[in-house]
C-alpha positions in Angstrom: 91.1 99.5 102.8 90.6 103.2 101.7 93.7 105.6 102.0 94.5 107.4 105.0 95.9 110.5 104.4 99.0 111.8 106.9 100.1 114.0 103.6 98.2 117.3 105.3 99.9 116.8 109.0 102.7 118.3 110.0 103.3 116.0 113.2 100.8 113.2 114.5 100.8 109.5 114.1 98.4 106.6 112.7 98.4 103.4 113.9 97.5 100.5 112.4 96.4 97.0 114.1 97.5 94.1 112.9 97.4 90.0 113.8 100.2 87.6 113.0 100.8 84.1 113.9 104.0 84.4 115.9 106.4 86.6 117.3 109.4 87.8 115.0 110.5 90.3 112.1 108.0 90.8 109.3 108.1 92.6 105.9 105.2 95.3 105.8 104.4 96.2 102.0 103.2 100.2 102.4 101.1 101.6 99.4 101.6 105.3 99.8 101.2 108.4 97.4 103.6 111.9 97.6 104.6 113.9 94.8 107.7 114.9 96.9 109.8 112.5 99.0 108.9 112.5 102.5 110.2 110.6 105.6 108.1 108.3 108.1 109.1 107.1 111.2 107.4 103.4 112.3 107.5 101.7 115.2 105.6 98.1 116.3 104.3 98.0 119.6 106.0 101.1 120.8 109.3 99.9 120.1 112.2 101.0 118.7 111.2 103.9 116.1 113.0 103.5 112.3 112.9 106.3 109.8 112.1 105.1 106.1 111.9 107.5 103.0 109.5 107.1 100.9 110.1 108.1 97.2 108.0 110.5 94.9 105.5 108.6 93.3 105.0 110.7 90.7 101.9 113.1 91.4 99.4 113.8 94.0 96.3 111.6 93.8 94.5 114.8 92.8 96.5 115.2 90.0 96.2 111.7 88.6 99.2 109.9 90.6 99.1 106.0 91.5 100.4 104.7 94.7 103.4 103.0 94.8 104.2 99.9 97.3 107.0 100.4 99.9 108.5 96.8 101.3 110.0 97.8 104.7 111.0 95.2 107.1 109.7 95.3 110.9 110.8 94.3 114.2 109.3 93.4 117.5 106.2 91.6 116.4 104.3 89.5 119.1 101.9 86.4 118.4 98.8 88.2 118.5 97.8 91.6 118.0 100.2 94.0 117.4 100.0 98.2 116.7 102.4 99.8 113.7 102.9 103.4 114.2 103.6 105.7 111.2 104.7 109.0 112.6 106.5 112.2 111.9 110.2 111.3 111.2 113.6 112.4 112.7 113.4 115.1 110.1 110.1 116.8 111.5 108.9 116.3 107.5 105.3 116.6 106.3 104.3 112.7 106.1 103.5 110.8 103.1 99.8 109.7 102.1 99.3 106.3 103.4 96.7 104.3 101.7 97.1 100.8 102.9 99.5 98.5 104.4 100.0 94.8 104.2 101.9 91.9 106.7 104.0 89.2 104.6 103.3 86.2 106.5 104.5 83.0 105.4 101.6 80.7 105.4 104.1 77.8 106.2 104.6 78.7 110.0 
């Protein structure tokens, strides 16, 4: 998936759809890019809203940075379709640059 970039808004959101097999927690991996550390808040299906720093990664992708992989853990999923909102955090912060993200499911359920 190419990069969405939330590194230029001040406040907004982005939401991303996503299937999984059964209701429950998940672990979300979260390939992002800042040069400074910034704050997101996410939320699955309009639920409750958790605030998750994300790191420098180095540089800017315009100055030669890589991404770097977030593992955050998510509740509230349904079986089915579900919606992950990344939005401005608690801290009113400038988001980070989100380029992908990725449900863990265990291919055993």
């Amino acid at each position: 998936m190419g990069g969405i970039r939330l590194g230029s808004m001040d406040e907004g959101t982005i939401a991303f759809t996503v299937d999984v097999p059964s209701g429950g927690d998940y672990s979300v991996n979260v390939a992002y890019n800042t040069a400074t550390t910034r704050t997101a808040a996410v939320s699955v299906n309009g639920g409750a809203v958790n605030d998750f720093t994300f790191a420098s990664s180095g540089k800017w992708c315009y100055q030669g940075g890589k991404s770097t992989v977030l593992p955050i853990e998510l509740q509230g999923f349904i079986a089915g379709t579900n919606i992950i909102t990344f939005g401005t955090g608690t801290l009113n912060e400038k988001h980070p640059m989100i380029e992908w993200i990725s449900v863990v499911v265990d291919d055993d359920v």
